[in-house]
N, C-alpha and C positions, 0 to 999 in steps of 0.2 A: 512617244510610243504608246499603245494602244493600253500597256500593262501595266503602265508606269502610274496612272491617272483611276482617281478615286471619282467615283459617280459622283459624287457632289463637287466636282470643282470642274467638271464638263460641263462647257457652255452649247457646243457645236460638233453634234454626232451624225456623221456622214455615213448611212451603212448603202453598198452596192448601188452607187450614185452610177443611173446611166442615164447618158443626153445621145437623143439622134438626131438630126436636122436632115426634113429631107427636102428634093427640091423635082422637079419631074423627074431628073434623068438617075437621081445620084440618092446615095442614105450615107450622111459622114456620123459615124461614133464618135463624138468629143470626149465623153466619158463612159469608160469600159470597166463599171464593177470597182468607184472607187470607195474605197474605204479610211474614215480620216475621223480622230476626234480631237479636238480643240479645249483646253483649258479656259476657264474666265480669267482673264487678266493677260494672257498672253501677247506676247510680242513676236512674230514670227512674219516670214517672207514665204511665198510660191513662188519658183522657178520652175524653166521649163522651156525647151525650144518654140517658136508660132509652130502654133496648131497639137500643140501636147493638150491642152483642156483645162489648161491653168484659171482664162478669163473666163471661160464657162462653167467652171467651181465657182470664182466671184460671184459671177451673176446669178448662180443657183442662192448660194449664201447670203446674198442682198434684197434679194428675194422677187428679181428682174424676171428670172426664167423657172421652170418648173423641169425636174428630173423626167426623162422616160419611162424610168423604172429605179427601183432602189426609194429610199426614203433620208430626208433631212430635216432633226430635230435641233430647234435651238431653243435655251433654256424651257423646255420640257414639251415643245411648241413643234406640230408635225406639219410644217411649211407646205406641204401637199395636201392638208386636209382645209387648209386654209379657204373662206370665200375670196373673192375679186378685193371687196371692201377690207376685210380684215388684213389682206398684204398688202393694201394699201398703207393701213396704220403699223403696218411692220415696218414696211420702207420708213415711213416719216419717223418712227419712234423708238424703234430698236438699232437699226442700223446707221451710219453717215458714208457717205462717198467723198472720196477726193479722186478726178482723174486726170490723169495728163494731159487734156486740153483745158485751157482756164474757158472756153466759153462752153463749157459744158457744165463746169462749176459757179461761173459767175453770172448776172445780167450786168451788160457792160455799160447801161443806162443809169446805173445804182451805185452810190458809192460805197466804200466798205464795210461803213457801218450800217448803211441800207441793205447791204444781200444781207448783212447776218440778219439783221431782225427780218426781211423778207422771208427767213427760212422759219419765225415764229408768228410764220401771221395765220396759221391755224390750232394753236393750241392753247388759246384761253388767257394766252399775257394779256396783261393791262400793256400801254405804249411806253407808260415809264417802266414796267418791268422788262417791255422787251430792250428799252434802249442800255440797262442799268445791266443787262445778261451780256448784250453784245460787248457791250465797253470792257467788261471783264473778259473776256472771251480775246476781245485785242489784245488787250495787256499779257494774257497768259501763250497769244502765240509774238509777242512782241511789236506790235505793229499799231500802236495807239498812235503815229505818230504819221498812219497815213489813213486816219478814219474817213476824212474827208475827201480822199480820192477816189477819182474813177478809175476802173480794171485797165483801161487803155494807157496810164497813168504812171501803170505800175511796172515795173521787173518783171520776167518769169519767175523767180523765188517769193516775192512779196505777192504776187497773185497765188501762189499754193499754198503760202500763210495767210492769208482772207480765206480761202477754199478747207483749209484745215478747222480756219474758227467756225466758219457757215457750217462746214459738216459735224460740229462738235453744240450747235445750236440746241440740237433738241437731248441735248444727253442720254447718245446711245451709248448702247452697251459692247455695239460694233463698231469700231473704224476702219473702211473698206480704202485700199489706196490701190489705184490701178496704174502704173509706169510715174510715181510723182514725181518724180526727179531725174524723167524722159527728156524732158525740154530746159534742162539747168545747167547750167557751167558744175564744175567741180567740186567747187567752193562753196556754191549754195544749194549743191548738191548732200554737200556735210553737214551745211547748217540743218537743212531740212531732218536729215539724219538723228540728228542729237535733237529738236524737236519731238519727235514722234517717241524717243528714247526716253524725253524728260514728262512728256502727257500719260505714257503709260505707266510710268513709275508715281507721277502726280497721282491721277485719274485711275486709276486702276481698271482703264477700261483694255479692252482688248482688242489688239491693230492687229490687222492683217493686211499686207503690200505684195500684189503680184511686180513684178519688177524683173528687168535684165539688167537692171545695175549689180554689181557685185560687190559692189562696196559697202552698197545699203543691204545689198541680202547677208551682208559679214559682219553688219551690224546687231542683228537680232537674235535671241537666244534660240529660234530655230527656222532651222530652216526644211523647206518641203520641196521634192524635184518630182512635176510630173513628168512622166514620159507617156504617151501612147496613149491616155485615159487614166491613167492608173500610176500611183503613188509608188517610187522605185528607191529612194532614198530619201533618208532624212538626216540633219547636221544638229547634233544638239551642244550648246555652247555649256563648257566645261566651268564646274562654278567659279575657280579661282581666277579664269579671265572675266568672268561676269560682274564682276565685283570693281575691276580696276579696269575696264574696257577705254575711258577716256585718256587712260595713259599707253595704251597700246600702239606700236606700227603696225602700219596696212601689212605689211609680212606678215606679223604674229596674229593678227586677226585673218588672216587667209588660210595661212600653214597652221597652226596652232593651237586657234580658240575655238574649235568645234572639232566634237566626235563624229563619225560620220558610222549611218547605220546601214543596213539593207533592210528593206520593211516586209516583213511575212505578211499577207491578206488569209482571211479566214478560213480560206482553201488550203493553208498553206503552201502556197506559190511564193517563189523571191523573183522579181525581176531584175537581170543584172546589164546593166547601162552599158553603152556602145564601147566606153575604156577602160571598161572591166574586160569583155570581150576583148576587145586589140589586145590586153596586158598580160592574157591567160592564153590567147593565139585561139581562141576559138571562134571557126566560122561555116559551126553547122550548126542545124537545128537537133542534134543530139549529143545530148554527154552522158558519159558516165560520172554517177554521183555516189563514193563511198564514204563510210563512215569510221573515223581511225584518231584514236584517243579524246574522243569526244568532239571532235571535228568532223565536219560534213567539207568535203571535197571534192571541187568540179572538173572533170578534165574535159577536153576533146574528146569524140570519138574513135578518131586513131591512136590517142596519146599511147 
């Protein structure tokens, strides 16, 4: 939450973030005045129906696209004031990608330990520092033992653990993950899970996973639901499950171990989600809104 967070431990301040993409006939809004700021060191998910504006926060954040309006600062850095060149060296050096195709993350020509050092062949390694980063880099997502394979080679799970080390090459400060465990069974859907859980507890770098998994979004200490452009709730995981998380059932991490908020934006606006609405029976665009023992209460228009 926006109040919770001391200026120095914001990495990623998102103020009135709008995207429009237009095309002859059409102008679609992805993002409508969002407003988000991010911790260094955090672990958090974006959730969100297609076409809420979830992947076009990523790719504002990655530094892929450029806001309409609104401004995006990471560690103290106005991503819009940026030249061509210099977000170039933002992509290569502050942020990593993992996405859910591996041929977007891999060259399937290269073997494992060739993408990761491929990912250090412009930042000044010597070949035995870049081979001596990669090797460690294996061992730390566990996969020393398929260095020498090609991505055609591999599993879906073991190509997003190559894809994890390659994006962990240039130590960012970002870890971007887009659907990574779209394309995984179950099982190495978990693995992946508890990876991402034990690098940012290692590493203290900061993951961000857009995702419609829910099992991965119920593993991180929070979580963000766009709707419409703009930021409607957030889940933040209560500390005494955070602590004993790998002893928990998917029940108690679903039901349980997250608070769940509704987010004010600077206008003071609350957006309230399609099953708030069904649960409250309201289905017009006016309510009445009183105020009664320090409670704000929404009804219907007719209520």
């Amino acid at each position: 939450m926006l109040t919770d967070m001391k200026t120095d431990d914001v990495l990623i301040t998102c103020d009135g973030l709008v995207k429009i993409f237009k095309t002859e006939d059409i102008e679609v809004m992805a993002l409508q005045g969002l407003d988000m700021e991010i911790k260094r060191g955090e672990l958090m998910s974006v959730i969100g129906k297609s076409g809420s504006g979830k992947s076009t926060l990523m790719n504002i954040i990655g530094g892929l696209e450029k806001p309409s309006a609104g401004k995006i600062v990471v560690a103290g850095k106005n991503l819009s004031d940026m030249t061509e060149k210099e977000m170039v060296n933002y992509r290569k050096n502050t942020v990593g990608f993992v996405w859910q195709k591996s041929e977007r993350n891999l060259f399937k020509y290269l073997t494992a330990l060739e993408n990761i050092e491929a990912a250090m062949n412009f930042t000044g390694k010597s070949s035995k520092e870049k081979r001596t980063k990669a090797l460690e880099l294996l061992e730390m997502v566990g996969m020393s033992h398929k260095k020498d394979s090609y991505p055609t080679r591999m599993s879906g799970g073991e190509q997003q653990r190559i894809a994890i080390a390659v994006a962990l090459a240039n130590d960012p400060q970002i870890l971007l993950a887009d659907e990574p465990t779209g394309a995984v069974d179950t099982k190495t859907s978990n693995h992946i899970q508890d990876l991402f859980r034990r690098l940012n507890k290692e590493l203290g770098i900061t993951i961000i996973i857009v995702t419609h998994d829910m099992k991965l979004a119920a593993k991180v200490d929070r979580v963000v639901m766009i709707s419409d452009g703009k930021i409607s709730t957030e889940k933040i995981m209560k500390a005494k499950y955070r602590e004993n998380i790998d002893s928990l059932t998917d029940e108690e991490l679903y039901e349980n171990a997250h608070e769940e908020y509704s987010v004010l934006d600077k206008a003071g606006r609350v957006q309230l989600n399609d099953e708030m609405l069904d649960a409250a029976g309201i289905d017009t665009n006016k309510v009445k809104i009183t105020v009664e023992d320090g409670k704000v209460i929404i009804t219907a228009e007719n209520s």
